[in-house]
PyMOL Python script that loads the backbone (N, CA, C, O; Angstrom):
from pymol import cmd

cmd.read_pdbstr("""\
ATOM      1  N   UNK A   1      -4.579 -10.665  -6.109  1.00  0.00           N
ATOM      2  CA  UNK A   1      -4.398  -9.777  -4.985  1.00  0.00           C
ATOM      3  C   UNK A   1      -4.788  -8.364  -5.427  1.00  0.00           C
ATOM      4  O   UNK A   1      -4.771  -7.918  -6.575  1.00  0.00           O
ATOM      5  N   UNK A   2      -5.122  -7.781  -4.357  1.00  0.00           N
ATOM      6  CA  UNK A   2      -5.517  -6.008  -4.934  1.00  0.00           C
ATOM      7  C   UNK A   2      -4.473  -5.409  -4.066  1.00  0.00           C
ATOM      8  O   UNK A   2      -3.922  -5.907  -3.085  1.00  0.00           O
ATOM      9  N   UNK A   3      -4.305  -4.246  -4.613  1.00  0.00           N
ATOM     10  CA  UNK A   3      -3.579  -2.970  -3.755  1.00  0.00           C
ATOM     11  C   UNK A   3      -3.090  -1.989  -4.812  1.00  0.00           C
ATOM     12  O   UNK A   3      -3.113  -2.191  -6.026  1.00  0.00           O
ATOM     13  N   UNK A   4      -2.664  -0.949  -4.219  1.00  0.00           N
ATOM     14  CA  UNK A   4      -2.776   0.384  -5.390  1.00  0.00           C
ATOM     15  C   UNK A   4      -1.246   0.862  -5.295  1.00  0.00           C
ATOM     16  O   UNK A   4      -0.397   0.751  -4.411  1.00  0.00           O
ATOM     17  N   UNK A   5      -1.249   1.583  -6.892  1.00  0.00           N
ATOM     18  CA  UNK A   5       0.138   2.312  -7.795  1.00  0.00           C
ATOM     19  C   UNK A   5       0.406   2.855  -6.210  1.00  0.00           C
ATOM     20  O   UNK A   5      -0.522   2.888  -5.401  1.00  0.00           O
ATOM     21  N   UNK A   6       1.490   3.185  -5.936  1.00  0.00           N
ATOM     22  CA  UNK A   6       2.563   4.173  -4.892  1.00  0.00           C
ATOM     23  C   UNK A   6       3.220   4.718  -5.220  1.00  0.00           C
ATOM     24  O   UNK A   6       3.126   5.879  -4.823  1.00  0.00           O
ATOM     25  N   UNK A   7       4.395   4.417  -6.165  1.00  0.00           N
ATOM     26  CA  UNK A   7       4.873   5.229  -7.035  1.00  0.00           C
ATOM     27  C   UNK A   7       5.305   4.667  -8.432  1.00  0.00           C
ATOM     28  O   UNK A   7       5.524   3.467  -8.597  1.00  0.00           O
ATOM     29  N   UNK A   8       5.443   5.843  -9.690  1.00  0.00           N
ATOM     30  CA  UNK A   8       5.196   5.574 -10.800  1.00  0.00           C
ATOM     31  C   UNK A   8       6.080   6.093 -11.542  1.00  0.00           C
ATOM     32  O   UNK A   8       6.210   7.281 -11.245  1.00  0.00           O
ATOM     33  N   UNK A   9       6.801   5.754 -12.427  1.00  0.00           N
ATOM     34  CA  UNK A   9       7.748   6.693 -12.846  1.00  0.00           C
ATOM     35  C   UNK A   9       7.400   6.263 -14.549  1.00  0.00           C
ATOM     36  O   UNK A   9       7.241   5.044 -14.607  1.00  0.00           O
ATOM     37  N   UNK A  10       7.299   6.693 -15.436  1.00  0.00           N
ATOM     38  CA  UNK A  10       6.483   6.540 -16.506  1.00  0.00           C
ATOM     39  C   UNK A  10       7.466   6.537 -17.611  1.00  0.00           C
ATOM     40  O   UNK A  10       7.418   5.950 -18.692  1.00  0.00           O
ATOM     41  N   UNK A  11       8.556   7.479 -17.007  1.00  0.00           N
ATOM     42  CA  UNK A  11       9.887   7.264 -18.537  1.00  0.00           C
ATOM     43  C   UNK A  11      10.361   6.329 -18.126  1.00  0.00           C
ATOM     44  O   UNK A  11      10.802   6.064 -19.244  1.00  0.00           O
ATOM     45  N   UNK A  12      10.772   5.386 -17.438  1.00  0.00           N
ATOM     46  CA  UNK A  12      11.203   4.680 -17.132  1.00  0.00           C
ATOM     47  C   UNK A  12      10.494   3.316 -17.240  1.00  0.00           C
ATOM     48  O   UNK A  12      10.904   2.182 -17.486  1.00  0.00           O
ATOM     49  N   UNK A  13       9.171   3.884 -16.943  1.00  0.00           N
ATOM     50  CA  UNK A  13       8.018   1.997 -17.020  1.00  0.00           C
ATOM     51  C   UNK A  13       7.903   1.496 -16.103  1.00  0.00           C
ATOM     52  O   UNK A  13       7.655   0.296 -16.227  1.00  0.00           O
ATOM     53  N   UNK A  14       7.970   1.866 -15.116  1.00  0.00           N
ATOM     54  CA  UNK A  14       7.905   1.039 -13.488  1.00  0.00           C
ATOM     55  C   UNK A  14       7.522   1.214 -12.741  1.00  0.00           C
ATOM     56  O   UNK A  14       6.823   2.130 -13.173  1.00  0.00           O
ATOM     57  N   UNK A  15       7.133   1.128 -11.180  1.00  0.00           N
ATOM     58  CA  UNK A  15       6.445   1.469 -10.187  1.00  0.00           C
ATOM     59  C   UNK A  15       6.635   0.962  -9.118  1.00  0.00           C
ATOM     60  O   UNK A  15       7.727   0.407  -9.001  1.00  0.00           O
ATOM     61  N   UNK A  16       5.696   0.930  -7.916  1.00  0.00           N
ATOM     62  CA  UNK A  16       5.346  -0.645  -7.014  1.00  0.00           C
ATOM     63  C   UNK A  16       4.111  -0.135  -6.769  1.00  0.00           C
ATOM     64  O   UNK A  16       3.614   0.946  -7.084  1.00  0.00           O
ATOM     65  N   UNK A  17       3.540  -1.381  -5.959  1.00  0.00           N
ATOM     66  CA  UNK A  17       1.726  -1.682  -5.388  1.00  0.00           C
ATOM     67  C   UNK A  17       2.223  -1.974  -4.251  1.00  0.00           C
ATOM     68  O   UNK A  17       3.197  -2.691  -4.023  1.00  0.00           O
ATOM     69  N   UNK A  18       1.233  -1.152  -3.173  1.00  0.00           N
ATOM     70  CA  UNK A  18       0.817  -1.461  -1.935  1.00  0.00           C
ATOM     71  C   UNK A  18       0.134  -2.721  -2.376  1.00  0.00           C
ATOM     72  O   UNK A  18      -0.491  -2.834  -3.431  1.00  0.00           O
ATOM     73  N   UNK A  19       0.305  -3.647  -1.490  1.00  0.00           N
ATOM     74  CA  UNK A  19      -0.695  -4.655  -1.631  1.00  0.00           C
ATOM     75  C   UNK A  19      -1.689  -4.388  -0.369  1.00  0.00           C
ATOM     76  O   UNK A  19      -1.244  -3.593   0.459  1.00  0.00           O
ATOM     77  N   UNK A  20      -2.768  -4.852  -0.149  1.00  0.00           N
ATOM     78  CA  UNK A  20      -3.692  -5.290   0.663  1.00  0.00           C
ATOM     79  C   UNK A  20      -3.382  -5.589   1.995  1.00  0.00           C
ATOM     80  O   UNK A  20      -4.008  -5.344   3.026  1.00  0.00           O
ATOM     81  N   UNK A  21      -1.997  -6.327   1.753  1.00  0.00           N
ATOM     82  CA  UNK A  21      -1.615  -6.936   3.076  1.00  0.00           C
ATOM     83  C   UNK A  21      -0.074  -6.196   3.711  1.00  0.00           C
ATOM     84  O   UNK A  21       0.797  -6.701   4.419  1.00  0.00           O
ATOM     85  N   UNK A  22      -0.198  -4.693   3.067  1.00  0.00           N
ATOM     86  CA  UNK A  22       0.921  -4.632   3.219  1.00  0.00           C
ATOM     87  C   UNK A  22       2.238  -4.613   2.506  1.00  0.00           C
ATOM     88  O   UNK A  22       3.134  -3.770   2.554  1.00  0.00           O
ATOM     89  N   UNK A  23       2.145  -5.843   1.768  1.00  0.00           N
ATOM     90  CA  UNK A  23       3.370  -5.685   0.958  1.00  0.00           C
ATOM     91  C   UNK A  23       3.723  -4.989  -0.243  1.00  0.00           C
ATOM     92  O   UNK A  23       2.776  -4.752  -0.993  1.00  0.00           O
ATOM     93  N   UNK A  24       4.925  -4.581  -0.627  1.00  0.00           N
ATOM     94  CA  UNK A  24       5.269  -3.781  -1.696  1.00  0.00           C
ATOM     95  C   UNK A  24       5.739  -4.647  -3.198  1.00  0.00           C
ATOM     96  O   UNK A  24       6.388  -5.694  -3.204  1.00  0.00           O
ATOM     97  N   UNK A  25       5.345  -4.082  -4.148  1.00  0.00           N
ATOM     98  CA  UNK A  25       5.931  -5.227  -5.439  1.00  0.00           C
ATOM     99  C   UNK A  25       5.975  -3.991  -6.460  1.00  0.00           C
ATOM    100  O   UNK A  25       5.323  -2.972  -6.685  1.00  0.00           O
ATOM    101  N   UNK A  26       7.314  -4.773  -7.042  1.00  0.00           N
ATOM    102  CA  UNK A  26       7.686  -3.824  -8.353  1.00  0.00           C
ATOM    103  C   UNK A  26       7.009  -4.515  -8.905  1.00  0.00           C
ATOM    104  O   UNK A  26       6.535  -5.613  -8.614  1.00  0.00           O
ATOM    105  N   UNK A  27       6.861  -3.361 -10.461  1.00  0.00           N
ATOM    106  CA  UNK A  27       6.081  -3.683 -11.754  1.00  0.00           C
ATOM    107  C   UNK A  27       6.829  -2.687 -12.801  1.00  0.00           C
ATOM    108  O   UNK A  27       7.118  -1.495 -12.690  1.00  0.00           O
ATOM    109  N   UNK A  28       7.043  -3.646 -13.894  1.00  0.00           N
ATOM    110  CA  UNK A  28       7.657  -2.622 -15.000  1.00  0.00           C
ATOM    111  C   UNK A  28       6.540  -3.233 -16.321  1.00  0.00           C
ATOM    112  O   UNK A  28       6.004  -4.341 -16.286  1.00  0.00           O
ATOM    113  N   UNK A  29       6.395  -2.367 -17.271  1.00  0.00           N
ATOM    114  CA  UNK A  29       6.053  -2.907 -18.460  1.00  0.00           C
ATOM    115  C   UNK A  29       5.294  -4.077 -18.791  1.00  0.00           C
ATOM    116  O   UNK A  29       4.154  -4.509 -18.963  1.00  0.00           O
ATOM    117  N   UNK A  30       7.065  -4.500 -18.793  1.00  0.00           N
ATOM    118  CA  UNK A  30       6.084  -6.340 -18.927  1.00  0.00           C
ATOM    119  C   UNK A  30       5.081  -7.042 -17.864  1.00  0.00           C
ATOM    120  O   UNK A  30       4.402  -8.013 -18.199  1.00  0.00           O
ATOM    121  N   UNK A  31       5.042  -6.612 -16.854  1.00  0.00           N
ATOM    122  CA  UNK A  31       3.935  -7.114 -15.798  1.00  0.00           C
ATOM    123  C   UNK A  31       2.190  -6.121 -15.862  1.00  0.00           C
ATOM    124  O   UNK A  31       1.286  -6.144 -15.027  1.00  0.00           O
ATOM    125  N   UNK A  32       2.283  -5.230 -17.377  1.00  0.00           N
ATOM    126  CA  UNK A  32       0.436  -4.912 -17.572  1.00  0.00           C
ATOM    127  C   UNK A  32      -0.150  -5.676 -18.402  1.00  0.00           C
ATOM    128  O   UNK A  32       0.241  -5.994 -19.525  1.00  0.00           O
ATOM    129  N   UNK A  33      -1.273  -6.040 -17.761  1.00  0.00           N
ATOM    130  CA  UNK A  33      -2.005  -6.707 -18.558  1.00  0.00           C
ATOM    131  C   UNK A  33      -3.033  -5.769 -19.710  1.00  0.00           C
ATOM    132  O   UNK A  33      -4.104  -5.291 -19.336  1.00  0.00           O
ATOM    133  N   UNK A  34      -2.519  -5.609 -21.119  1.00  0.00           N
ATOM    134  CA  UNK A  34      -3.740  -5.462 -21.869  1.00  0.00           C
ATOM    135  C   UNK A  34      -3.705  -3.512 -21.749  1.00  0.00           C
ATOM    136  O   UNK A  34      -4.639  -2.804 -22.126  1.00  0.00           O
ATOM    137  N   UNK A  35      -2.357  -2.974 -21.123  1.00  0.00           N
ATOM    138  CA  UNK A  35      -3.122  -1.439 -21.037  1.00  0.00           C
ATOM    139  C   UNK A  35      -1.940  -0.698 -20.721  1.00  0.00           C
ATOM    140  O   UNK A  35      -1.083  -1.150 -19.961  1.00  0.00           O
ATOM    141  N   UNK A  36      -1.862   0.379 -21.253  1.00  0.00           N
ATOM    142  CA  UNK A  36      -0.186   1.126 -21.338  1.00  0.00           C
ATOM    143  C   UNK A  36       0.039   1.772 -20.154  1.00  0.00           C
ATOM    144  O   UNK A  36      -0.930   2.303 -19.611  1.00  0.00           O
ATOM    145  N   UNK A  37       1.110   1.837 -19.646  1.00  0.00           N
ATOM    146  CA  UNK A  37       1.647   2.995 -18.033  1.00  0.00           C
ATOM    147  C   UNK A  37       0.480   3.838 -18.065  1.00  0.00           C
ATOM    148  O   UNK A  37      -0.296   3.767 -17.112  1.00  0.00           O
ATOM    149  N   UNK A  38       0.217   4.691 -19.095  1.00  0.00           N
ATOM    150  CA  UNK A  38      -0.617   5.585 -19.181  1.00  0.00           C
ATOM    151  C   UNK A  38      -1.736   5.664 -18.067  1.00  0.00           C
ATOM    152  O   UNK A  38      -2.134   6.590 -17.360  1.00  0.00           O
ATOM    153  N   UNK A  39      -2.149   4.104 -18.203  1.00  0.00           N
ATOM    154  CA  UNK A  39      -3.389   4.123 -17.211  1.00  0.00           C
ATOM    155  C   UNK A  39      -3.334   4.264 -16.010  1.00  0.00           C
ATOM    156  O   UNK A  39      -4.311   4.576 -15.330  1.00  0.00           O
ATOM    157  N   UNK A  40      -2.481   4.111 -15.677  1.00  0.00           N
ATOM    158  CA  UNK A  40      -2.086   4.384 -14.153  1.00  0.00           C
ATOM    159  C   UNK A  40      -1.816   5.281 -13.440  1.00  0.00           C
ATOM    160  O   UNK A  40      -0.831   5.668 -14.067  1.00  0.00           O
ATOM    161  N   UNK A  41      -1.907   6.145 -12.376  1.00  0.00           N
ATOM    162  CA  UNK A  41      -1.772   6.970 -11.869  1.00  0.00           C
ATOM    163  C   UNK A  41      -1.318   6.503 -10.104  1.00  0.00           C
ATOM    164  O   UNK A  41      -1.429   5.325  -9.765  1.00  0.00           O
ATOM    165  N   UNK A  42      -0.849   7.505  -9.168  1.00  0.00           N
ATOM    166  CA  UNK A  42      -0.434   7.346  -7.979  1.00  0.00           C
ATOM    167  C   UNK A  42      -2.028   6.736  -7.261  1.00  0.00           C
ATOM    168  O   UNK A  42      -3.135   7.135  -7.623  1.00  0.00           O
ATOM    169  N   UNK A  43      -1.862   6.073  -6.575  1.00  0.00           N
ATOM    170  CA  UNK A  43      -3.162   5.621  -5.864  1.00  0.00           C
ATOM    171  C   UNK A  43      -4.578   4.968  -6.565  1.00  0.00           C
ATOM    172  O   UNK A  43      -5.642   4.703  -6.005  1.00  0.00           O
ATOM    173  N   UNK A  44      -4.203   4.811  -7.970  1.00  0.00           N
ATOM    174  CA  UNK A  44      -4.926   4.089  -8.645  1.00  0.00           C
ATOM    175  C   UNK A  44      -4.798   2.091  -8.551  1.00  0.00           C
ATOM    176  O   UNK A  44      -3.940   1.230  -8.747  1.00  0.00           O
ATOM    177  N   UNK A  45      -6.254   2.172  -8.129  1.00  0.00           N
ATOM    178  CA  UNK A  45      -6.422   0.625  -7.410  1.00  0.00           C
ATOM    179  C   UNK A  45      -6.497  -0.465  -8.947  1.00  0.00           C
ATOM    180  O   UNK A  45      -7.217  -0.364  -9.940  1.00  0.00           O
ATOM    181  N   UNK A  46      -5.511  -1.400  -8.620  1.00  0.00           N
ATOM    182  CA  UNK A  46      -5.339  -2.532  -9.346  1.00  0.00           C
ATOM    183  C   UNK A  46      -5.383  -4.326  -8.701  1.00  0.00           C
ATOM    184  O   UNK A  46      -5.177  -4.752  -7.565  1.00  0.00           O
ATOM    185  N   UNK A  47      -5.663  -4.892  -9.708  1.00  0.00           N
ATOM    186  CA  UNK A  47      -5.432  -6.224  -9.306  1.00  0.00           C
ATOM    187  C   UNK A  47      -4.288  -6.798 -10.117  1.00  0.00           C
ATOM    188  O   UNK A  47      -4.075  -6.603 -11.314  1.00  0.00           O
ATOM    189  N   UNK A  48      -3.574  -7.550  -9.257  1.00  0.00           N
ATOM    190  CA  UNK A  48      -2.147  -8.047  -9.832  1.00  0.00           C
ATOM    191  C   UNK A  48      -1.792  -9.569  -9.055  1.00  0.00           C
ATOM    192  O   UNK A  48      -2.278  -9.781  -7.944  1.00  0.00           O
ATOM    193  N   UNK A  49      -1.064 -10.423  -9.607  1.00  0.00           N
ATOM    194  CA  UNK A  49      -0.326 -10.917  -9.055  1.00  0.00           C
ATOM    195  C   UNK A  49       1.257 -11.097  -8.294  1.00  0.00           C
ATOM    196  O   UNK A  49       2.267 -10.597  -8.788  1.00  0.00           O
ATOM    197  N   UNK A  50       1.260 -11.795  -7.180  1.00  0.00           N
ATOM    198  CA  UNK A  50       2.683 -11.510  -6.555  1.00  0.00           C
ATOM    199  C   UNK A  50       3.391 -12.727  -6.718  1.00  0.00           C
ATOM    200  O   UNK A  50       2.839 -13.827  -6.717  1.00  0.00           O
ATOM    201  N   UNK A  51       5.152 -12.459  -6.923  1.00  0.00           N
ATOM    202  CA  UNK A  51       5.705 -13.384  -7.409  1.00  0.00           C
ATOM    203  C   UNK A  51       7.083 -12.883  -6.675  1.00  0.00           C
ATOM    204  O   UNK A  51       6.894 -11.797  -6.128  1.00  0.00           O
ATOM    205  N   UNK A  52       8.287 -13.330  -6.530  1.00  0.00           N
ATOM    206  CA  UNK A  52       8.946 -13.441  -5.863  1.00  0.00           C
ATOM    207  C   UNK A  52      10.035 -13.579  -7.424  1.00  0.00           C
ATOM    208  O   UNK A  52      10.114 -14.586  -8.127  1.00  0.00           O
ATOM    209  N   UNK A  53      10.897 -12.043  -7.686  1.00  0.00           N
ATOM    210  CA  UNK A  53      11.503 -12.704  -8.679  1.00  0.00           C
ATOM    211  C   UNK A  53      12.719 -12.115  -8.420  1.00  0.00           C
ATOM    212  O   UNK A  53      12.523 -11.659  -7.294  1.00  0.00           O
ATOM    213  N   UNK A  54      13.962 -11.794  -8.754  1.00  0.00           N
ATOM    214  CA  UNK A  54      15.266 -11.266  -8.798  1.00  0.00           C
ATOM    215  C   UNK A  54      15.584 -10.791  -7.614  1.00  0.00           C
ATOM    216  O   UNK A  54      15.275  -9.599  -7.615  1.00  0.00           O
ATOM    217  N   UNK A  55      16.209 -11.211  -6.228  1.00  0.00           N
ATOM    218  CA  UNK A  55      16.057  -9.708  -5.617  1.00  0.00           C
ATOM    219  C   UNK A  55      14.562  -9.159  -5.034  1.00  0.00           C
ATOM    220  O   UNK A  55      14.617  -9.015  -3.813  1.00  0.00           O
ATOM    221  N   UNK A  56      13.591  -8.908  -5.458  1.00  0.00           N
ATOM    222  CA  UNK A  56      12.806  -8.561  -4.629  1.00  0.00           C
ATOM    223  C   UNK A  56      11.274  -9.051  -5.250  1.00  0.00           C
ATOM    224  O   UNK A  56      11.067  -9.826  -6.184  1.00  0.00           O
ATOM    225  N   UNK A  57      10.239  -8.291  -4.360  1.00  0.00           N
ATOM    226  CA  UNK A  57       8.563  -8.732  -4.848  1.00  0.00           C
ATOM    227  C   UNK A  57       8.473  -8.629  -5.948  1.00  0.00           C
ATOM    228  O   UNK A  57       9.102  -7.598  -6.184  1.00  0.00           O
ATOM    229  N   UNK A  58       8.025  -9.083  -7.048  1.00  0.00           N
ATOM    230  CA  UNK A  58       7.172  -8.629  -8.168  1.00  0.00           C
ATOM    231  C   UNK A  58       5.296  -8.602  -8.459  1.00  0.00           C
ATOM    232  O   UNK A  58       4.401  -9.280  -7.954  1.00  0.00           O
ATOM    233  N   UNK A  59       5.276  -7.809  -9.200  1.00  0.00           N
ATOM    234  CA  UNK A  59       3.619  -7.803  -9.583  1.00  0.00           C
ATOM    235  C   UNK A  59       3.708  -8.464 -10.777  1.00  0.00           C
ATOM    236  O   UNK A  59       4.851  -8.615 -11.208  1.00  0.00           O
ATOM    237  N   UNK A  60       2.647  -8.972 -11.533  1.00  0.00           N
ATOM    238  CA  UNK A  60       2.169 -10.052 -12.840  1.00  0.00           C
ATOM    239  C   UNK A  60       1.117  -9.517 -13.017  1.00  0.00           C
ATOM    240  O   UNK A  60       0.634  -8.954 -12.035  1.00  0.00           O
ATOM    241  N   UNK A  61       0.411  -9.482 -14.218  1.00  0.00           N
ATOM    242  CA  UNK A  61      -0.671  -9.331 -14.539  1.00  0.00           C
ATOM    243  C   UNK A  61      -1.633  -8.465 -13.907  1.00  0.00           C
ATOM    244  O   UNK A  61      -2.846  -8.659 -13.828  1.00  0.00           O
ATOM    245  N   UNK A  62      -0.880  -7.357 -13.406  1.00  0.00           N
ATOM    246  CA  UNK A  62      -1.239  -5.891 -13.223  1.00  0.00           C
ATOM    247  C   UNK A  62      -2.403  -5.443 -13.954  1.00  0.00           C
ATOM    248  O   UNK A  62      -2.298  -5.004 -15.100  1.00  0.00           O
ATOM    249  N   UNK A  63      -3.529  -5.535 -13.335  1.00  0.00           N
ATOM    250  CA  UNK A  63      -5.234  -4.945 -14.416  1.00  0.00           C
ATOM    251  C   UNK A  63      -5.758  -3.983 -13.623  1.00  0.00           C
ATOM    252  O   UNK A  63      -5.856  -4.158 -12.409  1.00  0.00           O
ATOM    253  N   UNK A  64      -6.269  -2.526 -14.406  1.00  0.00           N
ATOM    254  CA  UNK A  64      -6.758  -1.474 -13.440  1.00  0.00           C
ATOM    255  C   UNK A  64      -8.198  -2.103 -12.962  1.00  0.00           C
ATOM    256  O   UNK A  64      -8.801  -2.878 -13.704  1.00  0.00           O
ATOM    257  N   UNK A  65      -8.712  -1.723 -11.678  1.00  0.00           N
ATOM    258  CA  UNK A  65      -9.665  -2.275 -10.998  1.00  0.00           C
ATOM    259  C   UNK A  65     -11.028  -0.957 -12.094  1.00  0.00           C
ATOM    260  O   UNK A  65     -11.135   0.266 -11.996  1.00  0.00           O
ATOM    261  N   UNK A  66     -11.474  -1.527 -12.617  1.00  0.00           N
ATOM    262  CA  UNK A  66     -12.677  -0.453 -13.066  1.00  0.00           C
ATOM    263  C   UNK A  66     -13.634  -0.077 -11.845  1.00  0.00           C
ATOM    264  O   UNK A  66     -14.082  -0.794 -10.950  1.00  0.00           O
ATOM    265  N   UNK A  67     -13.789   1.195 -12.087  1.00  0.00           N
ATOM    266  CA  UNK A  67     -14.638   2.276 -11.349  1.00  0.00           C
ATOM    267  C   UNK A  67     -14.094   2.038 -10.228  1.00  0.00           C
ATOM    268  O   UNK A  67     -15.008   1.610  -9.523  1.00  0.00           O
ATOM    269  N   UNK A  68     -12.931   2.062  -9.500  1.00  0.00           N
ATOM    270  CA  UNK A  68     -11.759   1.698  -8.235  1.00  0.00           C
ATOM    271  C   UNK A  68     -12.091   3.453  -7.488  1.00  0.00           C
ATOM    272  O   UNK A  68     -11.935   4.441  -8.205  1.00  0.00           O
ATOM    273  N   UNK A  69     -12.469   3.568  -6.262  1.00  0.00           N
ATOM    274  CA  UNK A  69     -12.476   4.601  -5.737  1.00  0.00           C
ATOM    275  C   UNK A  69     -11.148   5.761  -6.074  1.00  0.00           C
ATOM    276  O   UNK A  69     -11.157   6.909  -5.627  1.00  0.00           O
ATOM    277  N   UNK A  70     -10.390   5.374  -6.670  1.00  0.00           N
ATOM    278  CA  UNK A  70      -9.539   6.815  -6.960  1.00  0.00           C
ATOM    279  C   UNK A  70      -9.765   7.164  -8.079  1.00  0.00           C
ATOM    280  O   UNK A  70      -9.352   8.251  -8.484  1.00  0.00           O
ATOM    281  N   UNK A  71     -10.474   6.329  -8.849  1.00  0.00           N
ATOM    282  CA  UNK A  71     -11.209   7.070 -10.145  1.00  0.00           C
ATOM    283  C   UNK A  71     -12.557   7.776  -9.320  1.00  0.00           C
ATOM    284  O   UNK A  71     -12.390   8.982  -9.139  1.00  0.00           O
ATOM    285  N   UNK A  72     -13.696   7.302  -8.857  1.00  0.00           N
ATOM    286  CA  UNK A  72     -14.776   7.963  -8.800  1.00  0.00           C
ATOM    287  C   UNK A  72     -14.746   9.715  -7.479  1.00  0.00           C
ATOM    288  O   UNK A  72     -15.482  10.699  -7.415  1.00  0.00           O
ATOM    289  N   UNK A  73     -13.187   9.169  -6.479  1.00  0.00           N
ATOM    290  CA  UNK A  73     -12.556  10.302  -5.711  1.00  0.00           C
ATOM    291  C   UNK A  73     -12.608  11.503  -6.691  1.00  0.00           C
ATOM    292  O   UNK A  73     -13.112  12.532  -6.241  1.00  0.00           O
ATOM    293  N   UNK A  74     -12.094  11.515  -8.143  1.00  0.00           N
ATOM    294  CA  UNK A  74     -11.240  12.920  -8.531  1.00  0.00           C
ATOM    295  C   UNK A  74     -12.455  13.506  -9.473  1.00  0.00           C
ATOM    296  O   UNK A  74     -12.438  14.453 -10.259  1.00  0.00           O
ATOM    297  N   UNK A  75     -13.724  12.429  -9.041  1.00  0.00           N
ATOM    298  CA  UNK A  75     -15.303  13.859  -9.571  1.00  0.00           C
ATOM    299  C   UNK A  75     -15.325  14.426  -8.810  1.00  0.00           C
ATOM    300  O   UNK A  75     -15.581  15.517  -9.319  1.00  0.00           O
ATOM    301  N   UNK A  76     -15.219  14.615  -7.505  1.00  0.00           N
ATOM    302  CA  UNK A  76     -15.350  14.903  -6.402  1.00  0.00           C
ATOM    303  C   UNK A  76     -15.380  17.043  -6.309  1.00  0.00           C
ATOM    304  O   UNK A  76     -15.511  17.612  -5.225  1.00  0.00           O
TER     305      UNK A  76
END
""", "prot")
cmd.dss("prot")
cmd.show_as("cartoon", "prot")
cmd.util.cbc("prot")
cmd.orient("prot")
């Protein structure tokens, strides 16, 4: 599924994704694939999976979308 960071909180390790369709999913830590909080920013487009875990949505395997329009937006 695709959809982008919304919010990010970085001392902490966590976030959620708009998805595509709408829906919202947390992500902490353990759900990046291969790449530290660092990479992420508010409105930065990813692909992830959705999973249904504790309580509410989750994201899985959270990967930044390369050259994703909110990277090529901030040459602008």
């Amino acid at each position: 599924m695709r959809g982008s960071v919304t919010r990010l909180n970085e001392k902490l390790g966590c976030g959620f994704i708009l998805g595509q369709d709408g829906s919202e999913a947390y992500f902490d830590l353990s759900s990046l694939e291969g790449m530290d909080i660092r990479a992420l920013s508010i409105g930065k487009a990813v692909d992830y999976q959705e999973h249904f875990g504790h309580e509410r949505l989750r994201a899985a395997s959270v990967k930044v979308i390369p050259n994703s329009q909110s990277e090529s937006a901030s040459g602008s």
